[in-house]
C-alpha positions in Angstrom: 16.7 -13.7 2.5 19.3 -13.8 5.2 21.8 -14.6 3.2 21.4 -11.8 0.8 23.4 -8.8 1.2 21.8 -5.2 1.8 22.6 -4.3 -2.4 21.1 -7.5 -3.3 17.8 -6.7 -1.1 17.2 -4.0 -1.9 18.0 -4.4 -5.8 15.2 -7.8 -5.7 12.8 -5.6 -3.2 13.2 -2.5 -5.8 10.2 -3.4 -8.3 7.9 -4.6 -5.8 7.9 -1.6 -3.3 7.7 1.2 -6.7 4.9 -0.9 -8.1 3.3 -1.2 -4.8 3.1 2.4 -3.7 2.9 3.2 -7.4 -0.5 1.5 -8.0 -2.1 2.4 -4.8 -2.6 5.9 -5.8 -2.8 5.6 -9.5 -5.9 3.2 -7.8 -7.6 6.5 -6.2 -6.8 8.7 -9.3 -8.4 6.3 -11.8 -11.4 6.1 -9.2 -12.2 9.7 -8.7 -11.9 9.8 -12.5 -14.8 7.6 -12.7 -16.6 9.3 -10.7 -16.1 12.3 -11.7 -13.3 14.5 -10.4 -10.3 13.8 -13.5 -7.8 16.3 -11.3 -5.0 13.3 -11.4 -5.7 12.6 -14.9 -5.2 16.2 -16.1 -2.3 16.3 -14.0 -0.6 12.9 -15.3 -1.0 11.3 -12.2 -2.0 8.2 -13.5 0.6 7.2 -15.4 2.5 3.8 -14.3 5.9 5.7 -14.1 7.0 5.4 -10.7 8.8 8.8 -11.3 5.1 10.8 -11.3 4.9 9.4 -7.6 8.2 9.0 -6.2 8.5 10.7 -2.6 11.9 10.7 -1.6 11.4 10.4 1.8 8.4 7.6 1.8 9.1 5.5 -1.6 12.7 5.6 -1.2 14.2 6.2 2.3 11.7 4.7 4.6 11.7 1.2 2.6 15.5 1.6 1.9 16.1 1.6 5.7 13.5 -0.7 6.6 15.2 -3.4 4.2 18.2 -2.7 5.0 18.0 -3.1 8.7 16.0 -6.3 8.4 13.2 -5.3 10.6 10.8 -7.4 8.7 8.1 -4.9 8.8 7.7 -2.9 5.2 6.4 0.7 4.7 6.3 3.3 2.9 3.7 6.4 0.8 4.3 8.3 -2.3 3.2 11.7 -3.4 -0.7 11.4 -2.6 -2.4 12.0 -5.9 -5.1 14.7 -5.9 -8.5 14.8 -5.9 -10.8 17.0 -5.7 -14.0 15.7 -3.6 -16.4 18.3 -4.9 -16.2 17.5 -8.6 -17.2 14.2 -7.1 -21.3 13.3 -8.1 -21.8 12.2 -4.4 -18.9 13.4 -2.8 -19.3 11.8 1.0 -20.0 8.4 -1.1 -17.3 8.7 -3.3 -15.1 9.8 -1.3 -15.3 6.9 0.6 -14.6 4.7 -3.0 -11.8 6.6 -3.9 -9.9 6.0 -0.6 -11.2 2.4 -0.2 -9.6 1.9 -4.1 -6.0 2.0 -2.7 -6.2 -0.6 -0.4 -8.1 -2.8 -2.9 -5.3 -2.5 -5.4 -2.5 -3.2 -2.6 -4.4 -6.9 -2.2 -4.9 -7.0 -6.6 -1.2 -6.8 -6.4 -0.3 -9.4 -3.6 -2.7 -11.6 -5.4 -0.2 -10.8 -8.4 3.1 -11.4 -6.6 1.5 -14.7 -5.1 0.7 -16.0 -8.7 4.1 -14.6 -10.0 5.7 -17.0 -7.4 3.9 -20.0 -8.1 4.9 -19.7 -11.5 8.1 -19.4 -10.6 8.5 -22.3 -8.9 7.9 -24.6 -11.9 10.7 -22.9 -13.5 13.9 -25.0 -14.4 16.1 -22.4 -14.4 17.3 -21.2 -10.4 19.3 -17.9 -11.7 15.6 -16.8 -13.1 12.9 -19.0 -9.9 15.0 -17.6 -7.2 14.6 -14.3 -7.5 11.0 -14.0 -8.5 10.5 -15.8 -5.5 11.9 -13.6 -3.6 10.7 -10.6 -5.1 7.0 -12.1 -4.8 7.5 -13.1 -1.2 8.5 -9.1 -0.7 5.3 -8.3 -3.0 3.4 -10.1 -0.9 4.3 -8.8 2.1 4.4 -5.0 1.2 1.4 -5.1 -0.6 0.2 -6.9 3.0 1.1 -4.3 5.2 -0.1 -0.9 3.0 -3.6 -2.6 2.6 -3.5 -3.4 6.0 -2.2 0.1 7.6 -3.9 2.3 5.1 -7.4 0.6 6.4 -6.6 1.8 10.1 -9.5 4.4 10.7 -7.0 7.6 11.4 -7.5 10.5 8.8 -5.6 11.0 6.7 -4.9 7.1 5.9 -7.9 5.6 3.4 -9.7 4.1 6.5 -10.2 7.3 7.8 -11.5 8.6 4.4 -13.8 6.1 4.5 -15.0 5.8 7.7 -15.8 9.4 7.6 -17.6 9.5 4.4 -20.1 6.4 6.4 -20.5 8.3 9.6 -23.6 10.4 9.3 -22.7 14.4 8.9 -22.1 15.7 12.4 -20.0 13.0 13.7 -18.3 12.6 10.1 -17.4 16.6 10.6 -15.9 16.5 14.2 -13.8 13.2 13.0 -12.3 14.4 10.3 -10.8 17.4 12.8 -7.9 15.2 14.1 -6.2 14.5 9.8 -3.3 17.0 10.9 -2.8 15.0 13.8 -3.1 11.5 12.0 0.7 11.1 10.6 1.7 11.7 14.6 -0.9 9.5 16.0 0.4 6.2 13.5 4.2 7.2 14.5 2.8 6.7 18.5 1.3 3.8 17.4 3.9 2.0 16.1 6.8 3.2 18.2 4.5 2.1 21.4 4.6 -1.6 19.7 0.6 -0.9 19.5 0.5 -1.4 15.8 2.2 -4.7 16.0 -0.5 -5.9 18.0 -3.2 -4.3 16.2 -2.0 -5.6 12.9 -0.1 -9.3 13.3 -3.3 -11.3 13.3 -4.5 -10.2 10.3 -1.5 -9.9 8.4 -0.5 -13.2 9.8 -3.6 -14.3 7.8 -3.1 -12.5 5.1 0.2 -13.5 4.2 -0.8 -16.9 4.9 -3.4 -16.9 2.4 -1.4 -15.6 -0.1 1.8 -18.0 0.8 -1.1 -20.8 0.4 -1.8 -19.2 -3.1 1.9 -19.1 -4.3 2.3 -22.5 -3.3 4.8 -22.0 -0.2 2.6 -23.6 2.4 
């Protein structure tokens, strides 16, 4: 992609962020609404329009500046769809699902992307295989990174959710105290270079698998 210019990234990169951040909380509405709690449903919060979810600041912004710059690390959030965890049937349980379906999407999608370029590959036609390609490798990696970040273990991100609907009561209580400070602690985390570390092995194998999948290894 280095010889694409900062329109044309960010027009290929468009679909594949909205879709990304799109269907990772559609994902938790469409949970809860299993199990019991339809808040985002009678809201229209799961619909596939990317308008119901758009943040200006996290789905545009963040991933417009991040492209742009060519820092080759993608992120971003949309509005966070509601739910209500005491309509829940087993509300510590479920919570735990709900969270835990956003990052299971995010890897349903780079799955997607990773099949999309493989396809594209065997096309004739370069005007048409060239982008898709690089629209599924930016799928890929997206998709990569907000599975892999939203499964840190800081409230308010899903890992959090979840870890704290598995700890037993007391401990689950006195760990869920530090969500207002969770958005500050991930900022500290990535500006001290901690995240990097954290994260590049297992994105590393991540993307690899899904590079292996797509045919590009």
């Amino acid at each position: 992609m280095d010889d694409l210019t900062i329109v044309q990234i960010i027009a290929v990169a468009a679909l594949p962020v909205l879709f990304a951040i799109t269907m990772h909380e559609v994902a938790h509405g469409w949970v809860a609404r299993l199990l019991g709690d339809d808040t985002a449903a009678r809201m229209g919060r799961l619909s596939l329009n990317p308008v119901q979810h758009v943040d200006p600041v996290g789905t545009l912004v963040v991933p417009g500046l991040l492209l742009a710059f060519k820092t080759g690390f993608m992120f971003g959030w949309a509005k966070p769809v509601p739910v209500d965890f005491n309509r829940l049937r087993n509300p510590r349980r479920d919570m735990a699902l709900v969270a835990a379906a956003g990052p299971a999407a995010n890897l349903l999608m780079a799955l997607f992307w990773a099949l999309l370029v493989r396809l594209a590959i065997s096309l004739q036609f370069e005007f048409v295989s060239v982008p898709l390609v690089i629209m599924g490798q930016i799928g890929i990696a997206i998709n990569a990174v907000l599975m892999l970040v939203n499964l840190l273990p800081i409230p308010p991100l899903d890992g959090g959710r979840v870890l704290t609907g598995l700890l037993p009561y007391r401990w689950a209580d006195r760990y869920a105290r530090i969500e207002p400070y969770g958005f500050m602690i991930l900022l500290a985390l990535m500006f001290t270079n901690v995240l990097s570390a954290i994260l590049g092995t297992p994105l590393h194998v991540l993307e690899g698998l899904m590079f292996e999948v797509a045919g590009l290894r």
